[in-house]
N, C-alpha and C positions, 0 to 999 in steps of 0.2 A: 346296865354298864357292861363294855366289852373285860371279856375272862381275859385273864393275863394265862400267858403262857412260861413254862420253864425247862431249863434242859432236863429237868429230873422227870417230867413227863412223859421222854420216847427213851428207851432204852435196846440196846441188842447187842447181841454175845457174839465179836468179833474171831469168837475161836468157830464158830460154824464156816465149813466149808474147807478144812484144812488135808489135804492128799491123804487117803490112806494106806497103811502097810498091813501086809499080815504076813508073818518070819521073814522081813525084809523084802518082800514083795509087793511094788505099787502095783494099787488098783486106779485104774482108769477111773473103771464106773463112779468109785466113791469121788473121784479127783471130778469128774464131772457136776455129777448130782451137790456137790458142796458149792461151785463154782457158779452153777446156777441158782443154789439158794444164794448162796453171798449177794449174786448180785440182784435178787428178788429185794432181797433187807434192806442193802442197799437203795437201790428205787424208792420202797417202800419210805426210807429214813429219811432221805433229799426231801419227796414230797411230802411226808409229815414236817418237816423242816421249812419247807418253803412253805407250807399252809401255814403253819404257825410264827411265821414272819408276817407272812401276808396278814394274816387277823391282828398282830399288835402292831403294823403300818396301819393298818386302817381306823382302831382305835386314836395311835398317834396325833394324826389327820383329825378323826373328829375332836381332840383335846385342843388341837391346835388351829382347829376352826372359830372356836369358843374361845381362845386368844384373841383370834384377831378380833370378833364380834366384840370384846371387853375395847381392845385398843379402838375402835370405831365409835362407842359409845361415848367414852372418854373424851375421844377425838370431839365430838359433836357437843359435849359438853363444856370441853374447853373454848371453844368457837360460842356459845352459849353467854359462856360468862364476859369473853370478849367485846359482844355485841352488848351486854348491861353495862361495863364498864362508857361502852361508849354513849348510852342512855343519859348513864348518870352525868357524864361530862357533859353532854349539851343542856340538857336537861339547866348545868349549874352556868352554863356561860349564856342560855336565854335567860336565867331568873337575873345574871347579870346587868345582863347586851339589851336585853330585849328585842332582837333579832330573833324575825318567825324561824330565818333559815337555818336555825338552830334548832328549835323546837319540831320543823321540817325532817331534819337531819333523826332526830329523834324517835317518830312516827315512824320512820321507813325503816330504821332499824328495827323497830318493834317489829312489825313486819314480816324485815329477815326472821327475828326471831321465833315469830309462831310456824314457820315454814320450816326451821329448823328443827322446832319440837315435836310436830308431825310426823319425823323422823324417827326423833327420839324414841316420842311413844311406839313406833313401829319398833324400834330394836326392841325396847323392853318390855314389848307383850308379852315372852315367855317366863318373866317375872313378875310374880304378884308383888310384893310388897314396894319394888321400882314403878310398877302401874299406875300403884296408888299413888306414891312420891311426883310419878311425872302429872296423874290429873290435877294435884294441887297446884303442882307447878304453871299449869294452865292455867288455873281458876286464877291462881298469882297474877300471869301474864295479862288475863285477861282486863283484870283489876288496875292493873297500871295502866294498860292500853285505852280502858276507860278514862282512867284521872289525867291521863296526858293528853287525851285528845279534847279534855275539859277545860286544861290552860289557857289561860288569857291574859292579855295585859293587866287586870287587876288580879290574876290569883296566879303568878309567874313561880311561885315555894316548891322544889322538886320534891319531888312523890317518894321520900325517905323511908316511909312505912314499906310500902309496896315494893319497893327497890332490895329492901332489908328481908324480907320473905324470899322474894326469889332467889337472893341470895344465898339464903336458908337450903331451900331446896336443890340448888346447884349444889348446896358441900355433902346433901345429904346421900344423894343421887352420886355424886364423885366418889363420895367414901363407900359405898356399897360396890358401887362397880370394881374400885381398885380392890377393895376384899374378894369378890370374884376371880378381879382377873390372876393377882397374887398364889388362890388356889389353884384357880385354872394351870398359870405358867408352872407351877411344882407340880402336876399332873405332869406337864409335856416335858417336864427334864427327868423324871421319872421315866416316863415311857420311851426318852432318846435313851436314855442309858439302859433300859430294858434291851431297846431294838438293837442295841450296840451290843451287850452282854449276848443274846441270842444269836447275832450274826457270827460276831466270831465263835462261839462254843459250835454253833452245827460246822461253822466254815474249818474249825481243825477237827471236827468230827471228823466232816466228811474225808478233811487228807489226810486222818489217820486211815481212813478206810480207802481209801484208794492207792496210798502207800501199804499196805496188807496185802491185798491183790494184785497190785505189781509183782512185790516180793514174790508173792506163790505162781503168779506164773513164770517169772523168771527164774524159780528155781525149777519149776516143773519144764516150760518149752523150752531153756537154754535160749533165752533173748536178754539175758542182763547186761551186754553192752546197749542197745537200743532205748530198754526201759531208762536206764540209768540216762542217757541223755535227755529221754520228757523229764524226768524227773528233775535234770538239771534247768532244764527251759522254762519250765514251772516257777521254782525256784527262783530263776533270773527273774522273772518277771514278776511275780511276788514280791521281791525286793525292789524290784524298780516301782511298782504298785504304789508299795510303802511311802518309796522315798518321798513320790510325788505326793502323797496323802501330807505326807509331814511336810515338805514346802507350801504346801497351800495353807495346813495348818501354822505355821508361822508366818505368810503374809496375811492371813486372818487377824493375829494377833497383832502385828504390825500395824493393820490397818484401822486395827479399834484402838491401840493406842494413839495414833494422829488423831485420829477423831473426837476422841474422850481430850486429848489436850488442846485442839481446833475451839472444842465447843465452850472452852474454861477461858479462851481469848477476849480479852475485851475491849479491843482494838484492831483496829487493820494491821496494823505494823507490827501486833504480838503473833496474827495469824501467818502475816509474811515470814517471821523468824523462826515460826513452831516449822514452816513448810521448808523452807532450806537447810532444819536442822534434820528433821527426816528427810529430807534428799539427801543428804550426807550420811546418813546413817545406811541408808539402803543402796544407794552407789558411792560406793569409797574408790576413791580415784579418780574421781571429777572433779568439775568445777561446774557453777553456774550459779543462776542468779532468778529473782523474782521482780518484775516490771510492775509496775501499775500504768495506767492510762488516768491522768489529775482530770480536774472537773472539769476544767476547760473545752476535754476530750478531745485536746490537741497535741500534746504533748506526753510520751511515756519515761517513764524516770526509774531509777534502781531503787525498790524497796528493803531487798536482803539480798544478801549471794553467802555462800559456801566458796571453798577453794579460793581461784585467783581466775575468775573468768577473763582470757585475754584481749584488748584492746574495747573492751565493752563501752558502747556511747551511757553517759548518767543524761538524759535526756533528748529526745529524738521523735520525729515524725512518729506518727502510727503507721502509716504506708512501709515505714522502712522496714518492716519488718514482712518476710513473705507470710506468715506462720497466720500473724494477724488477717490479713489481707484475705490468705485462702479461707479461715475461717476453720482450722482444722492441724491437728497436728502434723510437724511439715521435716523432715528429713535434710541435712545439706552434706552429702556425702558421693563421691565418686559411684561413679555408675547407678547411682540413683536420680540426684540433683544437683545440678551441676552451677545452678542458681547460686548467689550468694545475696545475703538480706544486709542492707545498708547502715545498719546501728553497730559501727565499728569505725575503730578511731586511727585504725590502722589495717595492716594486712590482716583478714578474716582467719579466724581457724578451719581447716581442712573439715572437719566434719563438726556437723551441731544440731542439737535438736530444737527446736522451738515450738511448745505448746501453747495455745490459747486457755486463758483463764478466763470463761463466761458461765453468769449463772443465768436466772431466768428472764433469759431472754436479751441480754446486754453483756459485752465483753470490758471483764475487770481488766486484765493485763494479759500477762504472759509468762510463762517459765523458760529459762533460757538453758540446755545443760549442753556442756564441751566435754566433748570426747579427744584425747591424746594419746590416745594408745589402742591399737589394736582389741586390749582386751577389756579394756572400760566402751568399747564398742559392743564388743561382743555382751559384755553386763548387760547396758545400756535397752539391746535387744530383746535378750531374754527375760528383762524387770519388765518393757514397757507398758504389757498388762497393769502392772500396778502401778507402777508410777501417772499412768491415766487415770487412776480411780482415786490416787491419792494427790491428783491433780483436781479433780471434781471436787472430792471432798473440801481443799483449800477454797475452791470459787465459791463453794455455796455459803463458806465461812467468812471469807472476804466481803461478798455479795452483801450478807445480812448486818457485820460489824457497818459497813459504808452506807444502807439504809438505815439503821436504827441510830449513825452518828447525826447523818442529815436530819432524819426526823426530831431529835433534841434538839438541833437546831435549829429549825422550823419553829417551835412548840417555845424556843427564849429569845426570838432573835425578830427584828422589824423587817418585812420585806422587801420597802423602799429602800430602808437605811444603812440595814446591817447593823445598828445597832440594839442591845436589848428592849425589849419591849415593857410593857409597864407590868405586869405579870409579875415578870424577874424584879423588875423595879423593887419593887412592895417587898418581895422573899429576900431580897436583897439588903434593903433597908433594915428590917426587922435583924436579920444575921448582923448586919454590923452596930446595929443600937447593943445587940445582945454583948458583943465583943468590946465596947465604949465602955458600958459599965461594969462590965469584968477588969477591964487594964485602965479603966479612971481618967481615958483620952476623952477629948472635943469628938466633933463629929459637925460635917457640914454639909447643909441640902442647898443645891441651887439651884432653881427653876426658871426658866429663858422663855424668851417666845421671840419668835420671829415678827420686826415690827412690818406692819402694813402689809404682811404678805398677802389678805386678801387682792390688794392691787396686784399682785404678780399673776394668780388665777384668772382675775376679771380682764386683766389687759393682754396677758398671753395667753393663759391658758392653763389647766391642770399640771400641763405636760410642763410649761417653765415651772411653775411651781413646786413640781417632783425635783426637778435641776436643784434648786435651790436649796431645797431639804437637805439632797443627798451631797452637798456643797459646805454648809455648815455643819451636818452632821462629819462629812472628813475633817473639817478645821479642828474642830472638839477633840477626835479622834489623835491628832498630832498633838495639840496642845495640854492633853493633860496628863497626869501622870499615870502610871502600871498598875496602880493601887485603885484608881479612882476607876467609879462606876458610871457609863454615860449610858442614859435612856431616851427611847421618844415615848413620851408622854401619852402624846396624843396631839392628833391635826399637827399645827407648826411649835409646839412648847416641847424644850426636851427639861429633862432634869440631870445632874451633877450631882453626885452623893460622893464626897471628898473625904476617906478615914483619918483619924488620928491629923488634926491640923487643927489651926490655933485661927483668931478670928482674924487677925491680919492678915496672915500665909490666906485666909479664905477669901478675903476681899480681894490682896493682891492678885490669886489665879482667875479671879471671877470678872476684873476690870481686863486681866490678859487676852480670855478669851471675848469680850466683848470688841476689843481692840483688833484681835487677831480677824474675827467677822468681818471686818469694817474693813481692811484690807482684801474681800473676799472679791472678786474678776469672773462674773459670769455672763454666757452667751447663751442664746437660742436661737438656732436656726440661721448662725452666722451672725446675729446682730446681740452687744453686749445690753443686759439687762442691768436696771438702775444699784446703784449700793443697795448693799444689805446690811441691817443695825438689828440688837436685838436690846430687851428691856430683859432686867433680870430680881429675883428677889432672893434672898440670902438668910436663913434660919440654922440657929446652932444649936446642936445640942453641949451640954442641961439648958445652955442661959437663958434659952429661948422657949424647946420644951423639951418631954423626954419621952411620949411615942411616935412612935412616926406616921400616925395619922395627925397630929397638930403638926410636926414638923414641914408633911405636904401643905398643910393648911394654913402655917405661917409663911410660907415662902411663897405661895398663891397670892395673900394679899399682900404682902412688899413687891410681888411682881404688879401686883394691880397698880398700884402706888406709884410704881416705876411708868405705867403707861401715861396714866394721869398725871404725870409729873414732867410728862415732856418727851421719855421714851429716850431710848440708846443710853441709857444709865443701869447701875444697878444700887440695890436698896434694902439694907439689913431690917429684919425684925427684929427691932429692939425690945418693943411689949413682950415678954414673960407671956405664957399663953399657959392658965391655968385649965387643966384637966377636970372635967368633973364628970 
């Protein structure tokens, strides 16, 4: 382990070297011979000082190498368990689906996965007891990579055992390393606050010791107007040293608190307001505003502003913007840019800044800030260092709220339709059965299909038949109420889960939107395709049943019932459907 160092370990006696007298008589010789020890000790002290700097920076360094090695392990770990989680999902939507390309999806993860561990194992070689955790971890890996690559159409039961092991050894692997890295990081703030303690102790040593040695020789060669002026110069700049150390240590802090409230956001539009509210915080005396670019990626619109940004467009080109366009932050101020950018609803303000807001690799929006005054200019200037970095920090917070919203998206939602998919369905149903028999309401499922639509496939085409979907899925869409859950099923059936409604109010809406279909005007290709009718079946809860696997099950066959019955109708399940 490297020795630690302290100021109690070099010591020297600042009275050596002091002019001598004898019956009021200066001597030279002593005046010399002191002059040159002083500044032997001197030398001697700096370079004892800077060695023992230098040895606890380089401990520091290796404390804080073995940080990062901790954060990397982690890192690869977490990536680890990510790659299981996705395992276990397809893994559970082939025992579903029975779609290989799931079980495909599965294998290759695997895959990633041993390629990852190969790693692993290489960081944690210089750990025994992680060595052993990561070969099990293997042997685990291994074991599943076998049972998964054994699946088949008769044996599709995800590999629960094996999945639950690894599992095991990812928490056990994760909790050792963060016990490391925990130690590790209180070594390295130990050792900054060491290197800190040290700097400044030798750093007013030494200007005690070089204010001594001015003194004596400005009292000895009669130079105290000159000395006195290094000493002032010194001094200046010492304090200017400071000042700057302290401003940067307050946009440090600055910067970590956006950050720490950025990352607590859980929305785009709570990250748009955390960012305008630190623009305001850090330029007072402005105004401006934060843009997004909508999904369209035609159109940019105001998400927040501070102040009273003037004549600002709420909606505009992306081109209108030069800031956008150039791909960089852009200046509009006399003798610089003379340019002015088009998202203004009136006469433009004389100076403006406009930053782009992109993260990887795709531009969110933009920041817009106005400057009116000479010294919100001059602010504006000297912040713009950070206001760049606490612009970044916003995009990459923006960035991941608008991936992680889309992707829930994706993950409840049909991508013909745009409406819920059966997934939701089910999670849906279950929620509101639970909330029927808490508040002692009805509850009503209604399942449609679309009649004959195989003739719309075979005579046009996929593509009319997509039309068609996303046709009656809009009717539905308008026709029902706020409360009410619309799903696609599957192929052309969607289902209607209706809360708190009574069985007439359930027929009435259910003959509405049959009606409302029948009305439905579609074209392909320039030429209108035939009517659209749907058949429907109608199950209430209790009268009818009371889980919502009978309740799909009874409104399936009143929809049967409804096809064989002539079709464009719908038809309640009156049978009680006992549970057993």
């Amino acid at each position: 382990m490297t020795p630690r160092y302290t100021l109690a370990d070099i010591s020297v006696s600042l009275t050596v070297g002091m002019p001598a007298f004898d019956n009021g008589q200066y001597k030279p010789v002593k005046m010399i011979g002191g002059l040159l020890l002083s500044a032997l000790l001197t030398i001697g002290l700096i370079c004892a000082g800077g060695y023992t700097v230098h040895l606890n920076m380089r401990a520091t360094e290796a404390e804080r190498g073995w940080t990062d090695h901790s954060q990397l392990v982690l890192t690869n770990l977490q990536t680890q368990a990510a790659y299981l989680d996705r395992i276990d999902f397809n893994l559970q939507l082939y025992a579903i689906t029975n779609e290989l390309s799931h079980l495909k999806t599965a294998l290759s993860t695997l895959s990633a996965m041993n390629v990852s561990l190969v790693q692993l194992q290489g960081m944690v070689s210089d750990n025994e007891s992680q060595s052993r955790y990561a070969e099990q971890f293997d042997k685990d890996l291994q074991s599943l990579t076998t049972a998964v690559s054994r699946m088949d159409t008769q044996n599709r039961t995800p590999q629960a055992k094996q999945l639950l092991d690894i599992r095991n050894d990812l928490g056990i692997l994760q909790q050792q390393e963060r016990d490391l890295l925990r130690v590790r990081a209180d070594l390295l703030k130990k050792g900054f606050y060491r290197n800190v303690a040290l700097s400044a102790g030798y750093l007013s040593l030494s200007l005690l010791i070089v204010v001594v040695l001015y003194i004596f020789l400005l009292r000895d060669a009669l130079q105290r107007g000159e000395s006195e002026k290094e000493l002032f110069a010194a001094k200046s700049e010492l304090e200017s040293t400071v000042h700057k150390l302290t401003g940067r240590a307050e946009d440090s802090i600055f910067l970590t608190h956006a950050r720490d409230e950025l990352q607590l956001c859980t929305a785009a539009r709570d990250a748009h307001e955390s960012t305008v509210r630190h623009m305001n915080q850090l330029l007072p005396g402005t105004s401006g505003a934060t843009l997004t670019i909508n999904n369209s990626r035609r159109m940019v619109e105001i998400a927040a502003r501070w102040g009273d940004p003037k004549n600002l467009l709420d909606g505009f080109d992306p081109d209108s913007c030069c800031g956008l366009r150039a791909g960089k932050l852009r200046w509009r101020k006399k003798g610089r840019s003379e340019l002015h950018c088009a998202h203004f609803t009136g006469e433009a303000p004389e100076d403006y800044l406009c930053i782009p807001l992109a993260a990887h690799g795709e531009t969110q929006g933009f920041l817009f800030l106005s400057c009116d005054t000479p010294d919100s200019i001059a602010l504006v200037e000297e912040r713009q260092p950070l206001i760049q970095e606490l612009c970044e920090l916003a995009s990459l917070s923006i960035a991941g709220l608008n991936l992680r919203a889309k992707l829930e998206g994706q993950s409840i939602r049909d991508g013909l339709t745009g409406l819920f998919n059966r997934h939701f369905m089910e999670i849906a149903l279950e929620r509101e059965l639970h909330r029927a028999t808490r508040y002692n309401t009805q509850l009503a499922v209604l399942m449609t299909d679309v009649d004959h639509f195989k003739q719309f496939n075979d005579t046009f085409g996929h593509e009319a038949g997509d039309i068609v979907l996303r046709a009656v899925a809009e009717c539905y869409r308008k026709m029902v109420r706020a409360e009410d859950i619309i799903c696609r099923y599957g192929g052309e059936e969607f289902v209607v889960i209706m809360p708190d409604v009574s069985e007439e109010s359930a027929v009435r809406r259910a003959e509405m939107l049959r009606e409302a279909v029948s009305g439905i005007k579609t074209q392909f290709r320039g030429e209108p395709l035939r009517s659209i009718s749907i058949s429907g079946g109608l199950a209430l809860y209790p009268s009818t049943a009371e889980q919502a696997s009978d309740l799909i099950h009874a409104a399936d066959n009143a929809l049967y019932r409804a096809k064989h019955a002539g079709r464009d109708q719908i038809i309640i399940a009156n049978e009680p459907v006992e549970t057993i």
